[in-house]
KETIPA-198076 format. One record per atom (N, C-alpha, C, CB): residue in one letter; atom name; residue number from 1; x, y, z. Coordinates in nm, 3 decimals, decimal comma. Glycine has a CB too. Layout:
N
R   code   site   pos        c1        c2        c3
R      A     CA   NUM         X         Y         Z
...
***
This chain:
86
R   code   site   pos        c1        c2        c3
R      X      N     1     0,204    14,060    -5,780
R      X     CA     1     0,211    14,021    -5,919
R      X      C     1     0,295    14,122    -5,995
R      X     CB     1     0,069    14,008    -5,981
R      X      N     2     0,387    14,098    -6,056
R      X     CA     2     0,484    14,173    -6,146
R      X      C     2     0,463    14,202    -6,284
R      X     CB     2     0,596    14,112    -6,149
R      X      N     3     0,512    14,329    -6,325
R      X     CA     3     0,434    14,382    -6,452
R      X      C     3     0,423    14,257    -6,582
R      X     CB     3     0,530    14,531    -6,515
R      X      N     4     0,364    14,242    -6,672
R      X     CA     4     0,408    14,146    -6,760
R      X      C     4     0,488    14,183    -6,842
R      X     CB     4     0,326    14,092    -6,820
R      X      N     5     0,585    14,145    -6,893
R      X     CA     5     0,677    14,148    -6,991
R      X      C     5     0,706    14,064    -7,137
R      X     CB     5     0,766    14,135    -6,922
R      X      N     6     0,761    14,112    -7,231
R      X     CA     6     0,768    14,006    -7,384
R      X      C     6     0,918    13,985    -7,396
R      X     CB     6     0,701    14,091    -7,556
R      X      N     7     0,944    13,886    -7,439
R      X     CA     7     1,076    13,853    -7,489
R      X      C     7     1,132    13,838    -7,622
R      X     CB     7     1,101    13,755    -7,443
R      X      N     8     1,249    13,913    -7,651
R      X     CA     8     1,268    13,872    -7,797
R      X      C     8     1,385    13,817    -7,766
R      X     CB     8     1,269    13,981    -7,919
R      X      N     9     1,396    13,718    -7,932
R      X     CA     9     1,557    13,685    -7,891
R      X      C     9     1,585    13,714    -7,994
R      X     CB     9     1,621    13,548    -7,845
R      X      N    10     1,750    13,742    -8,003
R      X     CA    10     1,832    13,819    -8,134
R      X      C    10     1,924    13,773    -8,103
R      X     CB    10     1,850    13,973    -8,161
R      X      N    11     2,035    13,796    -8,202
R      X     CA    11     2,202    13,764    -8,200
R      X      C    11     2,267    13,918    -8,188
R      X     CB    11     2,266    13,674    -8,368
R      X      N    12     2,419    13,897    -8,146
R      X     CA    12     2,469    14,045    -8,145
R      X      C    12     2,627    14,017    -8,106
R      X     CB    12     2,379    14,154    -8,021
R      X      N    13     2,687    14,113    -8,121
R      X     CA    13     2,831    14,060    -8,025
R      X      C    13     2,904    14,182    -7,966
R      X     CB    13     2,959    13,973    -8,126
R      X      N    14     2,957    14,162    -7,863
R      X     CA    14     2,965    14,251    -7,798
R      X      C    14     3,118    14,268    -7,803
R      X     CB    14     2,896    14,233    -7,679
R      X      N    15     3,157    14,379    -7,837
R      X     CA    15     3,271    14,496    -7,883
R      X      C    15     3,409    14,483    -7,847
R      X     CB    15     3,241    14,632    -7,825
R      X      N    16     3,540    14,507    -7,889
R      X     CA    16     3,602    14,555    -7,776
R      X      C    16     3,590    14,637    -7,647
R      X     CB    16     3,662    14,593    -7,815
R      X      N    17     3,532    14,713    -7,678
R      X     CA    17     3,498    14,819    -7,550
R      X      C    17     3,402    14,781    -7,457
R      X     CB    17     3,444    14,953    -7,595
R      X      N    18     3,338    14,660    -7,488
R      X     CA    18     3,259    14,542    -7,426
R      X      C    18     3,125    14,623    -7,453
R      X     CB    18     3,298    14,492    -7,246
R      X      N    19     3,099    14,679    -7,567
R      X     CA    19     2,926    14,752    -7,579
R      X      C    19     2,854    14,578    -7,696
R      X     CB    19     2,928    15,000    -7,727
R      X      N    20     2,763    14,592    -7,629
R      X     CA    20     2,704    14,487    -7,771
R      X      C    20     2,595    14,560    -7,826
R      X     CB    20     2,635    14,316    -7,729
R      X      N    21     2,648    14,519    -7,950
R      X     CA    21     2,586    14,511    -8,110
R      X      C    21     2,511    14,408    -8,136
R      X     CB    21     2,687    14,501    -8,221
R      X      N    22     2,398    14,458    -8,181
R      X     CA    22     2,275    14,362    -8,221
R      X      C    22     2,310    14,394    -8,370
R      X     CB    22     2,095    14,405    -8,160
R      X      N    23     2,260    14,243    -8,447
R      X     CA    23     2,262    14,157    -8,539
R      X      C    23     2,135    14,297    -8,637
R      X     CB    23     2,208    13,962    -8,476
R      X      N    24     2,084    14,265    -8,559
R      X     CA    24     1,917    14,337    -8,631
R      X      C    24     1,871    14,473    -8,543
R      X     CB    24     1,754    14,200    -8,608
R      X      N    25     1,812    14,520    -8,578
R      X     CA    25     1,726    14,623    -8,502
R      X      C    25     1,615    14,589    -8,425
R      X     CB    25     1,675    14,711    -8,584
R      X      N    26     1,601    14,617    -8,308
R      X     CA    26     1,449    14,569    -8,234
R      X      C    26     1,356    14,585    -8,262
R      X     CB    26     1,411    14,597    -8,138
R      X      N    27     1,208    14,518    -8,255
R      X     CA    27     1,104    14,577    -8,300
R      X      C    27     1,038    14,660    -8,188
R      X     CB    27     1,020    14,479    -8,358
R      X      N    28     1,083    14,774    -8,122
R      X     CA    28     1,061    14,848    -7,998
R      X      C    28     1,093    14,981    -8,030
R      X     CB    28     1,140    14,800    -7,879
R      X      N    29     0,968    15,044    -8,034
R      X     CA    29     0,924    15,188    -8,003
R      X      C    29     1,029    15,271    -7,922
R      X     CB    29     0,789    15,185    -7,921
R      X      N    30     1,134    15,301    -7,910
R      X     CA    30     1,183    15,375    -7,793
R      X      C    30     1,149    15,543    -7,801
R      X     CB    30     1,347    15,347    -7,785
R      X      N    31     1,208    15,572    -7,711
R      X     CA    31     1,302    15,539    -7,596
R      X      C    31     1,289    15,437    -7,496
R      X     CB    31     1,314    15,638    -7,528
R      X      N    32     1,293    15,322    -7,448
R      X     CA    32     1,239    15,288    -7,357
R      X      C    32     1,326    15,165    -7,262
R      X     CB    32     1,114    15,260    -7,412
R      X      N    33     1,282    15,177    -7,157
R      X     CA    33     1,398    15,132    -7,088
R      X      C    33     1,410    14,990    -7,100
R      X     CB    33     1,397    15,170    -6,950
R      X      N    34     1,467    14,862    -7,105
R      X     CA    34     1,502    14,702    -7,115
R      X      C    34     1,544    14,632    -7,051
R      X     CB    34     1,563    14,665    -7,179
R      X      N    35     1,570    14,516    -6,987
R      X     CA    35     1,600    14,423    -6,892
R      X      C    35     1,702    14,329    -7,012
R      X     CB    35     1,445    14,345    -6,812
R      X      N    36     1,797    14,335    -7,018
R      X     CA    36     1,859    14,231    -7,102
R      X      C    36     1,970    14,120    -7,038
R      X     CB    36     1,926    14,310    -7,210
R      X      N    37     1,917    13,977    -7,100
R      X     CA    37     2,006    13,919    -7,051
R      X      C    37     2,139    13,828    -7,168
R      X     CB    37     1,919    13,836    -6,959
R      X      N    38     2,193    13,853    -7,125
R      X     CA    38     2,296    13,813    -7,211
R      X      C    38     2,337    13,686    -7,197
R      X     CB    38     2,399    13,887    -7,201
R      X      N    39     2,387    13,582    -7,292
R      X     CA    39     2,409    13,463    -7,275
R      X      C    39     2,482    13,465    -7,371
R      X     CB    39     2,316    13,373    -7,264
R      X      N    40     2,651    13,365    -7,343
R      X     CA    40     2,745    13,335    -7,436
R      X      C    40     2,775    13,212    -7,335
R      X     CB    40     2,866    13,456    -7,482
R      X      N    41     2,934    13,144    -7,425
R      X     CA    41     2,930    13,052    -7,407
R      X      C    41     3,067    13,073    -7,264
R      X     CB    41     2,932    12,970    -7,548
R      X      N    42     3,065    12,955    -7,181
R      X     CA    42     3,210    12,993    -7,084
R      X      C    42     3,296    12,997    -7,125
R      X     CB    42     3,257    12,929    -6,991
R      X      N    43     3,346    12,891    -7,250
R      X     CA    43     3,473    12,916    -7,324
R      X      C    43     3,480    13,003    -7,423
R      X     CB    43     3,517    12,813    -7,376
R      X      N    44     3,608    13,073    -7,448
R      X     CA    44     3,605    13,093    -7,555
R      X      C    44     3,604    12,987    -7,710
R      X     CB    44     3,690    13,164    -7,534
R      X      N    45     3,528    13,060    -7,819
R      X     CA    45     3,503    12,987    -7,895
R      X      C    45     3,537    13,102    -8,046
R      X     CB    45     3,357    12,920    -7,854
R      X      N    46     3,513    13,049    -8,165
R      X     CA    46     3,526    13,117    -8,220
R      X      C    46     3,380    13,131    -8,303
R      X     CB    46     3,640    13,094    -8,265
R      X      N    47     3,364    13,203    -8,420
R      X     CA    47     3,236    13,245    -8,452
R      X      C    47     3,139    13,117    -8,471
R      X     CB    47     3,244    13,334    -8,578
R      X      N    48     3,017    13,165    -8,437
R      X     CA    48     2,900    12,994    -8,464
R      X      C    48     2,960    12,967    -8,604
R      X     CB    48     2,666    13,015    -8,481
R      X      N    49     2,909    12,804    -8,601
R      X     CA    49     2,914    12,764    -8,753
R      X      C    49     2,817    12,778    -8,842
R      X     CB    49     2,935    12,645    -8,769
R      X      N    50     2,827    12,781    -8,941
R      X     CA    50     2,684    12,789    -8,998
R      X      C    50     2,605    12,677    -9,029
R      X     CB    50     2,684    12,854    -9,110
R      X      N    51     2,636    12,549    -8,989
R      X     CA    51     2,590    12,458    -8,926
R      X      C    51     2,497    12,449    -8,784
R      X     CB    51     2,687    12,406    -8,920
R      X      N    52     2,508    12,530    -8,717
R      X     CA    52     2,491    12,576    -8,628
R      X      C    52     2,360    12,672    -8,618
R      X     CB    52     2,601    12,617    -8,607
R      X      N    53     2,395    12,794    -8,682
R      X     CA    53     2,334    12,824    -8,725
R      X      C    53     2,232    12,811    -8,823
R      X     CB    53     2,375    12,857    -8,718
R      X      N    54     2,261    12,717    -8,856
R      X     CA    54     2,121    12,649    -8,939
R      X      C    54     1,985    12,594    -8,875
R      X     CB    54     2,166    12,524    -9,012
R      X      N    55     2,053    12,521    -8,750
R      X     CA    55     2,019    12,405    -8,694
R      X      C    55     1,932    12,515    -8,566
R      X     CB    55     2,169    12,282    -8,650
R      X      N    56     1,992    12,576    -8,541
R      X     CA    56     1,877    12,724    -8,451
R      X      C    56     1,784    12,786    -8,571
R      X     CB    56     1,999    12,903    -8,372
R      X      N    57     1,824    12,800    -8,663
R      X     CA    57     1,691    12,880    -8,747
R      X      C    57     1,545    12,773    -8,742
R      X     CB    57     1,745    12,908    -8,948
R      X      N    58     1,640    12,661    -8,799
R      X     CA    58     1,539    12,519    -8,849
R      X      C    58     1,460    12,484    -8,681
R      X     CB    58     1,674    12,335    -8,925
R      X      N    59     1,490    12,522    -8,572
R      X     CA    59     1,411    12,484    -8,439
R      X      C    59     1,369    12,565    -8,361
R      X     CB    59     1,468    12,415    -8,358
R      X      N    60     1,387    12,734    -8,431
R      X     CA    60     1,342    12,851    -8,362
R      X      C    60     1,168    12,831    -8,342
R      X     CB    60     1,388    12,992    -8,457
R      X      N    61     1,119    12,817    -8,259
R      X     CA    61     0,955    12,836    -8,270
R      X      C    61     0,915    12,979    -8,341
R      X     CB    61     0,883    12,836    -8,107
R      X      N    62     0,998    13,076    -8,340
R      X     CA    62     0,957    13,221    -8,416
R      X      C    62     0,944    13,223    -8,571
R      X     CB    62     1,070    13,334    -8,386
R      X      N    63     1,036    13,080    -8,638
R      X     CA    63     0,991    13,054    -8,766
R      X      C    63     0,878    12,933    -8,812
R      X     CB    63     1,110    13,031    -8,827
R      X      N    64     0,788    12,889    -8,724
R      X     CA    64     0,700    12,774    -8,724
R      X      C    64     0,617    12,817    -8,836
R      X     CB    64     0,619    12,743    -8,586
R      X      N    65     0,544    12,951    -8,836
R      X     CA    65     0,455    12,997    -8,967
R      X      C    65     0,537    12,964    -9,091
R      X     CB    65     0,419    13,169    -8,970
R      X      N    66     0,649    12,965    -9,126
R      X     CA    66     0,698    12,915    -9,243
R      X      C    66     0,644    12,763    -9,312
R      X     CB    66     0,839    12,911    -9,213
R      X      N    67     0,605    12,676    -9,213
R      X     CA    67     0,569    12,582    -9,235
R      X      C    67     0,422    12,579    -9,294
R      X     CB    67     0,595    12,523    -9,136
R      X      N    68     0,377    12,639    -9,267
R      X     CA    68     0,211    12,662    -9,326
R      X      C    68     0,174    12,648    -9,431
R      X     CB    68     0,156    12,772    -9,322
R      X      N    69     0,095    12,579    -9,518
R      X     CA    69     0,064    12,552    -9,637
R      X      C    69     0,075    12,744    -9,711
R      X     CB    69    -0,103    12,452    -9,632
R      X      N    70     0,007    12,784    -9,680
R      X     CA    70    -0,019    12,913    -9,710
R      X      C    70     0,157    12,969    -9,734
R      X     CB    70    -0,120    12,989    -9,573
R      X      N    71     0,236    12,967    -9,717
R      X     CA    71     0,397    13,031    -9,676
R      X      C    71     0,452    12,972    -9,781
R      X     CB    71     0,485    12,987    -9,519
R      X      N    72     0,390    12,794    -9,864
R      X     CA    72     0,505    12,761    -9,959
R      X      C    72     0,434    12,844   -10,103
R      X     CB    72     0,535    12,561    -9,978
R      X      N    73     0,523    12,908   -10,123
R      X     CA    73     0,475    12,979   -10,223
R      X      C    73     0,545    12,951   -10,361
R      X     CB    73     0,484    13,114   -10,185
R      X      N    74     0,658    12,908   -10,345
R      X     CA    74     0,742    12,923   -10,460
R      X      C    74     0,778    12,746   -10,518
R      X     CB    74     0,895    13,024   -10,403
R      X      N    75     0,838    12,701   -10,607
R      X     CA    75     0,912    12,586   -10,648
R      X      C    75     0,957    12,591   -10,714
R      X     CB    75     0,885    12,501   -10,668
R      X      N    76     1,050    12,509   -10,744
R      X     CA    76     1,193    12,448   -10,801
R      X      C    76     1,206    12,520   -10,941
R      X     CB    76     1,194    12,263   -10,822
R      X      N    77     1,080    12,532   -11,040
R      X     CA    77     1,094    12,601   -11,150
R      X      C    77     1,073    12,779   -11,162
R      X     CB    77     1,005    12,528   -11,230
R      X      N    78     1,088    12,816   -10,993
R      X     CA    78     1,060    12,977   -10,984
R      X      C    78     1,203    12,991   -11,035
R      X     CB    78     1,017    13,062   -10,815
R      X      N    79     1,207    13,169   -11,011
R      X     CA    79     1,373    13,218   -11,048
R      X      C    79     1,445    13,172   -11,159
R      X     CB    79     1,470    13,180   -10,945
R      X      N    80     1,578    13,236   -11,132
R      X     CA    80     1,709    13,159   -11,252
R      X      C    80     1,860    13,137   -11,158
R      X     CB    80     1,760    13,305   -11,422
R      X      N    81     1,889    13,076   -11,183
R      X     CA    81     2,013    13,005   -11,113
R      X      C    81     2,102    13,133   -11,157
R      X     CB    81     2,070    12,828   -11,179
R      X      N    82     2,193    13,144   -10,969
R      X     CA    82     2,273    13,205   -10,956
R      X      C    82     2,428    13,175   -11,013
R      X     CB    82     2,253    13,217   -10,847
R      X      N    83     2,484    13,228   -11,084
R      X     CA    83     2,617    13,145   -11,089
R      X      C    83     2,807    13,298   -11,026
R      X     CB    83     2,615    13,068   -11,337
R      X      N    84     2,834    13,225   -10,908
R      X     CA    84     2,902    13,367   -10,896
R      X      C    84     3,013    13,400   -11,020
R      X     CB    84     2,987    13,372   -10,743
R      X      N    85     3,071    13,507   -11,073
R      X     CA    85     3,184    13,519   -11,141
R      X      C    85     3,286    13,532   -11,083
R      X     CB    85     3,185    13,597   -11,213
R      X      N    86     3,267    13,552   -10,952
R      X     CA    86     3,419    13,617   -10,893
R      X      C    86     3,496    13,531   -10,775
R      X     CB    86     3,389    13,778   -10,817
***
């Protein structure tokens, strides 16, 4: 039986010098050693869309608690509308 292990998943991109850069910081105590697997696409492509990226946030199981009665906190008459100047 093999040790148990946790998985996170993150975004990142990896360098000219071929080092990858994570998006975010891990939630991991180090120093400690990692098993990482990397996944991109075979072609080249150019950056996700944010279409795309939408469509992974909206089906991540890591954001399901958002859905919780308890999580809607805010509505339509919170805040004040952004308007950019520039």
């Amino acid at each position: 039986m093999g040790i148990p292990v946790r998985a996170i998943e993150t975004t990142g991109v990896i360098d000219k010098k071929s080092q990858l850069r994570l998006d975010t910081p891990l939630p991991v105590v180090g120093p400690s050693r990692v098993r990482i697997i990397v996944l991109f696409p075979e072609e080249e492509h150019e950056e996700i869309s944010e279409s795309e990226w939408l469509r992974a946030a909206a089906t991540n199981p890591a954001f399901d608690f958002l859905r919780e009665p308890e999580e809607d906190i805010y509505t339509l008459a919170d805040g004040r509308p952004f308007y950019d100047k520039g």
